[in-house]
C-alpha positions as CSV (number, residue, x, y, z in Angstrom):
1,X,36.1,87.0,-64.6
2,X,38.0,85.1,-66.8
3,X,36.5,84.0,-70.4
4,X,35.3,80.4,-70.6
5,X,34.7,78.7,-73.9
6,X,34.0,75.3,-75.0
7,X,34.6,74.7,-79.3
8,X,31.1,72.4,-79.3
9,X,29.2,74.6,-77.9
10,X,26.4,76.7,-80.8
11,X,27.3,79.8,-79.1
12,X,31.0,79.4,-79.5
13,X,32.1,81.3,-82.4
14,X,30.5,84.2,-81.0
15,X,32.2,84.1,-78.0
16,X,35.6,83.3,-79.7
17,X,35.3,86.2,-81.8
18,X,34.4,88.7,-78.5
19,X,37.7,87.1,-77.1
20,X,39.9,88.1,-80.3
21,X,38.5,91.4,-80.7
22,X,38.9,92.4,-77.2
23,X,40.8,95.4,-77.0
24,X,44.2,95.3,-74.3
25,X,46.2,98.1,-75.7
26,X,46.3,101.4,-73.8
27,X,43.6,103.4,-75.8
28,X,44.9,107.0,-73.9
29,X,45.0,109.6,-76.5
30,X,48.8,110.3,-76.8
31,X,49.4,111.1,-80.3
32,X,48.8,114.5,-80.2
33,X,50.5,115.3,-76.7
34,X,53.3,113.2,-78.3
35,X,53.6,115.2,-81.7
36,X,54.1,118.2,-79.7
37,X,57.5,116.8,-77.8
38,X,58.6,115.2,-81.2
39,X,58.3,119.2,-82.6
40,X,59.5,120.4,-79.0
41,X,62.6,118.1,-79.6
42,X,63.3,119.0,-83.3
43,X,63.2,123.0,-82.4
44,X,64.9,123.0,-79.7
45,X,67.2,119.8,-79.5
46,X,69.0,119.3,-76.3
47,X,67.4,122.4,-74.2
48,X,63.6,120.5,-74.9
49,X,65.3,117.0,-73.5
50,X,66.6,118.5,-70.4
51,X,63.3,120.2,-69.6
52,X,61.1,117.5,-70.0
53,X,63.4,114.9,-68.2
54,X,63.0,117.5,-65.9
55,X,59.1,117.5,-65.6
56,X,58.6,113.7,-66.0
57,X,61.6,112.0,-64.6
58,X,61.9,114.6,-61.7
59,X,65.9,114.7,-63.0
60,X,68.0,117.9,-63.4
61,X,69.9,117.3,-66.7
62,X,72.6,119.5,-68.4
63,X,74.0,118.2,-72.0
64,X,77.0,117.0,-70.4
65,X,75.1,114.5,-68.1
66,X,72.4,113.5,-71.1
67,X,75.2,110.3,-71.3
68,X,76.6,108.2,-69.1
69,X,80.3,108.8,-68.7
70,X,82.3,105.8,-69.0
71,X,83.2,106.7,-65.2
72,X,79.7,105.8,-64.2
73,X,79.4,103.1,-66.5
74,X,82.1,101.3,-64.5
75,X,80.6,102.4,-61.4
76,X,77.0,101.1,-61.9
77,X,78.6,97.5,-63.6
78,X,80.9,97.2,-60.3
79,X,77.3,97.2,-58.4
80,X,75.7,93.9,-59.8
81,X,76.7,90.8,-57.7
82,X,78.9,88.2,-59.6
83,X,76.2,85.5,-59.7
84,X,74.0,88.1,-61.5
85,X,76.9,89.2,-64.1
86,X,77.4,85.5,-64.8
87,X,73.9,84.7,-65.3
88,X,73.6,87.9,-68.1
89,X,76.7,86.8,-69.6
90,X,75.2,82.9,-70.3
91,X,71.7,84.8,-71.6
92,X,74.7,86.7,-73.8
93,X,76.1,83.9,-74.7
94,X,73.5,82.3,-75.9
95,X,71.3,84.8,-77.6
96,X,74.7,86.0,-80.0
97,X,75.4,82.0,-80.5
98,X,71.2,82.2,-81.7
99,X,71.4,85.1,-83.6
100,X,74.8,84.0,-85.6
101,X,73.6,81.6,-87.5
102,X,70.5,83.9,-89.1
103,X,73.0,85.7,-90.8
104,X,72.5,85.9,-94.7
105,X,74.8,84.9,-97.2
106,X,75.4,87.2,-100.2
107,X,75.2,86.4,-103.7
108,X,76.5,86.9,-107.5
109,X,75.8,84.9,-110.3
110,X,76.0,84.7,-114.0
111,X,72.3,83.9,-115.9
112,X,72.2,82.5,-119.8
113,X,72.7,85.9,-121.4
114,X,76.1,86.7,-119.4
115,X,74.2,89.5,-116.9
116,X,75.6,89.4,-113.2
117,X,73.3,89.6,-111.0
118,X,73.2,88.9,-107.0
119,X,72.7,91.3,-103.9
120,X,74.7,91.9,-100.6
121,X,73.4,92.3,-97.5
122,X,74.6,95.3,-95.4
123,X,74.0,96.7,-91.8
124,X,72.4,100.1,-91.0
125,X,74.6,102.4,-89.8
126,X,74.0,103.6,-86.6
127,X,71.0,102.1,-84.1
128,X,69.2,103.5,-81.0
129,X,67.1,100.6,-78.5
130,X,65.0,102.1,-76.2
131,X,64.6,100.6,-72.9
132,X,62.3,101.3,-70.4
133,X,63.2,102.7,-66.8
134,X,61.4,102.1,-63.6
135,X,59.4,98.8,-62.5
136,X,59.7,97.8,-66.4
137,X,63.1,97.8,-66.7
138,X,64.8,94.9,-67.8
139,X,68.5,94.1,-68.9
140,X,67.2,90.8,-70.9
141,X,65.7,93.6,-73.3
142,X,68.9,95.4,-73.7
143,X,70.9,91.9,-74.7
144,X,67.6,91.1,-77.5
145,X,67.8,94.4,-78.8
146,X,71.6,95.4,-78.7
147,X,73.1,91.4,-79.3
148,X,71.3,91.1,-83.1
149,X,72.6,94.5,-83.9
150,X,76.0,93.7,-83.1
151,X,75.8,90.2,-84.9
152,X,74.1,92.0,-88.2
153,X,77.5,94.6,-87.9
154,X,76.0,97.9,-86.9
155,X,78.5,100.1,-85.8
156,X,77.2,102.7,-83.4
157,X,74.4,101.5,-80.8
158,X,72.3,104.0,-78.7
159,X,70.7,103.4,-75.6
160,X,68.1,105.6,-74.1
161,X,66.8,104.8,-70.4
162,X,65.0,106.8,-68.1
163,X,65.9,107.0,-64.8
164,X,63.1,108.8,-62.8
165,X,64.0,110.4,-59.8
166,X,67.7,109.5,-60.6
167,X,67.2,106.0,-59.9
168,X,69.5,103.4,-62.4
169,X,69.6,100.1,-62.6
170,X,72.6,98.8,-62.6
171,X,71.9,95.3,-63.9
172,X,70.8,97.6,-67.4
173,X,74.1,99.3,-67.7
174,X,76.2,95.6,-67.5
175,X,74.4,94.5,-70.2
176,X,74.8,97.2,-72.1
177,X,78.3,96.7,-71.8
178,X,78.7,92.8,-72.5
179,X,75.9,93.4,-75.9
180,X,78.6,95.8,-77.0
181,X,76.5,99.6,-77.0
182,X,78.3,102.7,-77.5
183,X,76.1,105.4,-75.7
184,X,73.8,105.7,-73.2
185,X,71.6,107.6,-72.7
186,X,69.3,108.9,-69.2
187,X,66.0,109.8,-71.5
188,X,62.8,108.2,-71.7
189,X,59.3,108.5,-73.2
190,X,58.2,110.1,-76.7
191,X,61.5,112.8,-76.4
192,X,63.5,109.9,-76.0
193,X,62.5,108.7,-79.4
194,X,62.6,112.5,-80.9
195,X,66.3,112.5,-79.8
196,X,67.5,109.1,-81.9
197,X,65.3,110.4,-85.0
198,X,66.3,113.4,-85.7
199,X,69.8,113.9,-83.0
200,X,70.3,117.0,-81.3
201,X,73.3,119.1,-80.3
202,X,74.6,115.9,-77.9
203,X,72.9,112.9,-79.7
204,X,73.1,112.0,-83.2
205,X,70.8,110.6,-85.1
206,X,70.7,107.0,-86.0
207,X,69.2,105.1,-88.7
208,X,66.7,102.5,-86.8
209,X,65.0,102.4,-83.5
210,X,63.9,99.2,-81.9
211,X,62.4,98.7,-78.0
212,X,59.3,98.4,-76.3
213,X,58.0,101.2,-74.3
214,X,54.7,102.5,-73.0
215,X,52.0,104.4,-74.9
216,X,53.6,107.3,-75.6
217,X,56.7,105.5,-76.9
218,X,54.6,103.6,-79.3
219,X,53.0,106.2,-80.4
220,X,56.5,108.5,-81.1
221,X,57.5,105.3,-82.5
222,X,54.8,105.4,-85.2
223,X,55.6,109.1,-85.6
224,X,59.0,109.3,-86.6
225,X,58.6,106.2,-88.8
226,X,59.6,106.9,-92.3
227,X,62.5,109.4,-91.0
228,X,64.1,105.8,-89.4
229,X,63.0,102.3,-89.3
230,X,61.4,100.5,-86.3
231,X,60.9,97.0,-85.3
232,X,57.2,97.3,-84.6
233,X,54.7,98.5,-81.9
234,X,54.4,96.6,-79.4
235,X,51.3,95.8,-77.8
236,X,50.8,93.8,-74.2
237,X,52.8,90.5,-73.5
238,X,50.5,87.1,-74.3
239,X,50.5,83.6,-74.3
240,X,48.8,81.2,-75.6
241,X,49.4,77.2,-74.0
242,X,47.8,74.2,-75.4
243,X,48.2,71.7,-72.9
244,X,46.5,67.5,-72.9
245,X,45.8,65.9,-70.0
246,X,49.1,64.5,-69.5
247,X,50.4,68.0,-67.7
248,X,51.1,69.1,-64.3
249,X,48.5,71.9,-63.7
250,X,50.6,73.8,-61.9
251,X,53.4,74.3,-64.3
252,X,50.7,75.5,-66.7
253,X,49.8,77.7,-64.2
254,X,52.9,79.1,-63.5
255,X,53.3,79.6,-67.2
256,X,50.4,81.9,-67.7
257,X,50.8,84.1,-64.6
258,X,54.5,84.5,-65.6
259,X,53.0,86.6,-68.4
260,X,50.0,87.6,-66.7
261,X,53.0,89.2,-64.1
262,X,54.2,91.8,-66.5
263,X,51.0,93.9,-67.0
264,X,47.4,94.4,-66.1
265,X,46.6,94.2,-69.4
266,X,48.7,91.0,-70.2
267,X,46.1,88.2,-71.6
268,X,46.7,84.6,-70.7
269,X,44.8,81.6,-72.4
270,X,44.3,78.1,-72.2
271,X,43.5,75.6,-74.7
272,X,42.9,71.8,-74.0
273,X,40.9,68.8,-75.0
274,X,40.7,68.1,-71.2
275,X,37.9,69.5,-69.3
276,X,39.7,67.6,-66.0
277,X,42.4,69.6,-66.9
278,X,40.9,73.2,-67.5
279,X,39.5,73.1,-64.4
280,X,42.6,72.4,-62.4
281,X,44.0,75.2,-64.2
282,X,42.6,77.5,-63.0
283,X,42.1,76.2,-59.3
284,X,45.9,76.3,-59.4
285,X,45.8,79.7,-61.1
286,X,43.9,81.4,-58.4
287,X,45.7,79.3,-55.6
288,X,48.8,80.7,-57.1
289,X,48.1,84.3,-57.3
290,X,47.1,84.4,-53.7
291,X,51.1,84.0,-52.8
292,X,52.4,85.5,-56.1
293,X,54.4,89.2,-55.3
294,X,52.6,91.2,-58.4
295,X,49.5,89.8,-57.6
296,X,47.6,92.9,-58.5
297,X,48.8,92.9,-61.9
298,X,48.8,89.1,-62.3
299,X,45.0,89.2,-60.7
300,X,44.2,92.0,-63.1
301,X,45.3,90.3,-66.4
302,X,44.0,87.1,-65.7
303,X,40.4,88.7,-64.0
304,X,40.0,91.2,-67.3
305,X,41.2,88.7,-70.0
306,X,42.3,85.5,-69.1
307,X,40.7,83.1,-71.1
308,X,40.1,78.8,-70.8
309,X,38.7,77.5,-74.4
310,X,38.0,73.3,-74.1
311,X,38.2,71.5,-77.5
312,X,37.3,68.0,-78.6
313,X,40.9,67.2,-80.4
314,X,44.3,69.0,-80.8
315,X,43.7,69.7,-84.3
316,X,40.7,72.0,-83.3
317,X,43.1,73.4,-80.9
318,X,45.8,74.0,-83.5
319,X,43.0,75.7,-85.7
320,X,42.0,78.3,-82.9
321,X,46.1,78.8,-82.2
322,X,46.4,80.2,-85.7
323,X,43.4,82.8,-85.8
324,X,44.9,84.1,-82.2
325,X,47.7,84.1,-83.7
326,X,49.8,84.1,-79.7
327,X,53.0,86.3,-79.0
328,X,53.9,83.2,-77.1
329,X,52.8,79.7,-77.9
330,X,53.9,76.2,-75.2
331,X,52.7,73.3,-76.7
332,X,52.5,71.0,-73.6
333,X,51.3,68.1,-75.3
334,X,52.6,64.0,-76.1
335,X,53.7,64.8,-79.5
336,X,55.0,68.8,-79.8
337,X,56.5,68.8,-82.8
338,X,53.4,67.4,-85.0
339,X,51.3,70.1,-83.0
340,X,54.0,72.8,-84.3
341,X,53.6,71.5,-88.3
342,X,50.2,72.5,-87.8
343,X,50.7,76.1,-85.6
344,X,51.6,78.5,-88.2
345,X,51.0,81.8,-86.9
346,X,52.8,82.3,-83.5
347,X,55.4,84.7,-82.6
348,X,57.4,82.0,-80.8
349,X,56.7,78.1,-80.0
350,X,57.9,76.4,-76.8
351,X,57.7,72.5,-77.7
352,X,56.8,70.2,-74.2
353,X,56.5,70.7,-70.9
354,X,60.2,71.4,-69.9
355,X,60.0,74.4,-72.3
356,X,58.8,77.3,-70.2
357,X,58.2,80.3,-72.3
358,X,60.4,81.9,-68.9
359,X,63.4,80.3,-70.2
360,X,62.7,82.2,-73.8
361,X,62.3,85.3,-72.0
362,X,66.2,85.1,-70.6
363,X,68.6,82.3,-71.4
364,X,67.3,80.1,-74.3
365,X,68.7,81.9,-77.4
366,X,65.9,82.8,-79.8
367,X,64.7,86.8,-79.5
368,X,62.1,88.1,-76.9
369,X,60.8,91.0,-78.6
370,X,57.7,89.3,-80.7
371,X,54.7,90.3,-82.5
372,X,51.4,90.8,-80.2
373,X,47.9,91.6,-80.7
374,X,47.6,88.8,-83.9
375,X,50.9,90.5,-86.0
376,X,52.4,87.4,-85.7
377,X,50.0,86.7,-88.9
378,X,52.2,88.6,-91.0
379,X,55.3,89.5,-88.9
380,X,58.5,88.1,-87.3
381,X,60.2,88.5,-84.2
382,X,63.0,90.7,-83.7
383,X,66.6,89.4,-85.9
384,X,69.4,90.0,-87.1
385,X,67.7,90.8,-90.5
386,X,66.1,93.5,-88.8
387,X,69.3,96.1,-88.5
388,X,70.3,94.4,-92.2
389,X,69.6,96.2,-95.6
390,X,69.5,94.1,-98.8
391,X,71.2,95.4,-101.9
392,X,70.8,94.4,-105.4
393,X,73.5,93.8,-107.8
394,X,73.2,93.8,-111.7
395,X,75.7,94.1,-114.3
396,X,75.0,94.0,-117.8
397,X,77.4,92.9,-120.6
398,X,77.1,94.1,-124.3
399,X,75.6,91.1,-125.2
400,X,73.3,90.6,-121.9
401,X,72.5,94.0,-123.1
402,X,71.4,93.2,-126.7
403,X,69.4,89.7,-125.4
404,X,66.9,92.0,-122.9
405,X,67.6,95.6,-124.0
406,X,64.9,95.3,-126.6
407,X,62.2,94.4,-124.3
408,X,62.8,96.7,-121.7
409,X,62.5,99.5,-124.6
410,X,59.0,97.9,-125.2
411,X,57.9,98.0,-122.1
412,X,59.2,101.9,-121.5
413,X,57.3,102.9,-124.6
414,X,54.0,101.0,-123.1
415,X,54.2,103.0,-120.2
416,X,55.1,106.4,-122.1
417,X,58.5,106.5,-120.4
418,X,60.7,107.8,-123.5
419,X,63.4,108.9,-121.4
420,X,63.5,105.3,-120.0
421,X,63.5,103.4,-123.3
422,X,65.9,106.1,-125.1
423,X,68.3,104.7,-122.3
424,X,68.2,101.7,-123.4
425,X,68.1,102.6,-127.3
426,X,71.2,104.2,-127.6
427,X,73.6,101.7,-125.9
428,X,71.6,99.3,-128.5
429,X,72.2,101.3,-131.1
430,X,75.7,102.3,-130.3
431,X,76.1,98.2,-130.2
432,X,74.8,97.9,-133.6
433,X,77.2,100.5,-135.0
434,X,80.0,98.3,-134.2
């Protein structure tokens, strides 16, 4: 049964605080079975892939069929229908016109004592994405991932996708190929993420891995942090929709089952300073999952955590936004943009009612792959800053030198760093000689 709250009521906080501590990520126990492929994959590199592709993908392997040739690249692209190709290369399109203009600008200067200083930007080297195979496999995932690493300048892009039972999609192999990847990959789960770490006799290593994935993904993913960088873990999709009275119920409807669609443990939730409006809702939420095709997982989601919260203003609304802190925020109300000055914490914001968080998902520009389960309190969506390294620049001059040098050797002597201030103390007194 879906959680209903109302802001006035004394009981309120109580229930609000149930609803954000409510635990949606799969609580399995992984990490242990996982550490034991990561160490399976390290010892024994491409032998330890092949058997347990084997085991859990039900796929004979050898290292010469771990990657796609370029045969069967052209193979499974020639397979999607042209109104299909057309419609990945406008999401394309888009998403690298988007992801462009987040580039960084470098930058060196001169300060009052004649030091340059500035920093570059830089991209990583090498990147795997991870992409998951099966019923969750989706080519919009490949472009978010693969497009921001290619705009950022990374040179070599790994794919990994399982394909259980042999099975590809071919719709994942195009868009592979229009975002520009270099390898793929038929691997999945925690050995797929063993593989891009640390490389094996077929797969090198890379430098970052970004992609969403099940349990044990995440968990591998928190693993082999430190060896690479990640994006994040990802937990189940959400959205949050504040909506007035001046909304057609069944687009707001629509808008929470399209993420109630993607997993049982998806959370949809509702906040408006309409009661008339609540309550249509969710008549036309349940009149719409009786037609919907993944009605078992919408049902699910919206039965286990769905939630409708009724406030007496927007600004109450805009309060409660910010603690849940959404994946995905649609503000379907008069005046978006106000509401948006005042919704701080939200992975992404969809401003009216024309803005379907559907159309972020695919073809609007900005990146899919957002924070979930309240990150977005202190963490972005995925950019091209993520597959970007910042460098510092400084170059001292003799004089620069003699303005600062002296306090640096102060403060190397406070922390009984000799070596640190002796540095420093002989250019000064080589300068001094002169």
């Amino acid at each position: 049964m879906p959680v209903f709250l109302d802001a006035t009521a004394p009981d309120f906080e109580a229930g609000f605080a149930r609803l954000l501590s409510a635990k949606r990520e799969d609580s399995a126990d992984v990490d242990e079975i996982v550490a034991g492929i990561i160490a399976d994959v390290r010892a024994r590199g491409d032998a330890a892939l092949i058997e347990l592709t084997a085991k859990f993908d039900r796929l004979a392997l050898t290292p010469e069929t771990l990657r796609f040739s370029e045969a069967e690249i052209e193979t499974e692209c020639a397979r999607v229908p042209a109104h299909e190709a057309e419609a990945l290369e406008l999401a394309a399109a888009r998403i690298r016109a988007y992801h462009e203009k987040q580039m960084p600008q470098d930058a060196l200067w001169q300060d009052e004592t004649g030091a340059t200083l500035g920093w570059r930007f830089s991209p990583v080297s090498a990147a795997g994405l991870y992409v998951p195979g099966g019923l969750a496999s989706y080519p919009s995932s490949v472009l978010m991932n693969a497009i921001p690493a290619k705009v950022a300048g990374v040179e070599r892009l790994a794919i990994t996708c399982p394909t259980p039972d042999g099975a590809v999609n071919p719709l994942v192999i195009l868009a592979a190929r229009i975002a520009g990847v270099n390898e793929i990959y038929r691997l999945g789960g925690a050995q797929a993420i063993a593989a891009l770490a640390y490389g094996t006799e077929t797969i090198p290593a890379v430098d970052k891995i970004t992609g969403p994935g099940n349990a044990f993904v995440a968990a591998a993913k928190r693993r082999v942090f430190g060896r690479v960088g990640i994006d994040m873990i990802a937990g189940p999709s959400e959205i949050l929709v504040i909506a007035d009275a001046d909304n057609d119920p069944d687009w707001i409807a629509l808008d929470m089952l399209s993420q109630a669609e993607h997993d049982e443990s998806a959370q949809s939730i509702l906040i408006t300073d309409s009661p008339a409006m609540a309550r249509a809702v969710t008549v036309a939420i349940e009149r719409n999952l009786a037609t919907l095709e993944r009605r078992d997982i919408a049902g699910a989601s919206w039965r286990d955590y769905g939630a409708v919260i009724t406030v007496p203003d927007l600004a109450t609304a805009a309060q409660l936004s910010n603690r849940i802190a959404p994946e995905h925020l649609e503000l379907c109300v008069t005046d978006p943009t106000a509401l948006a000055e005042q919704t701080i914490h939200a992975g992404a914001i969809f401003l009216g009612a024309w803005t379907p968080e559907a159309i972020g998902d695919y073809v609007g520009g900005p990146n899919h792959v957002l924070p979930t389960a309240r990150s977005a309190r202190f963490s972005s969506g995925l950019n091209v800053m993520d597959f970007l390294k910042r460098t510092t620049l400084a170059q001292m001059t003799p004089e620069s030198l003699r303005a600062i040098g002296p306090a640096a050797e102060t403060l190397a002597i406070s922390e009984s760093l000799e070596a640190h201030g002796l540095s420093v103390r002989a250019r000064l007194n080589h300068l001094n000689a002169l």
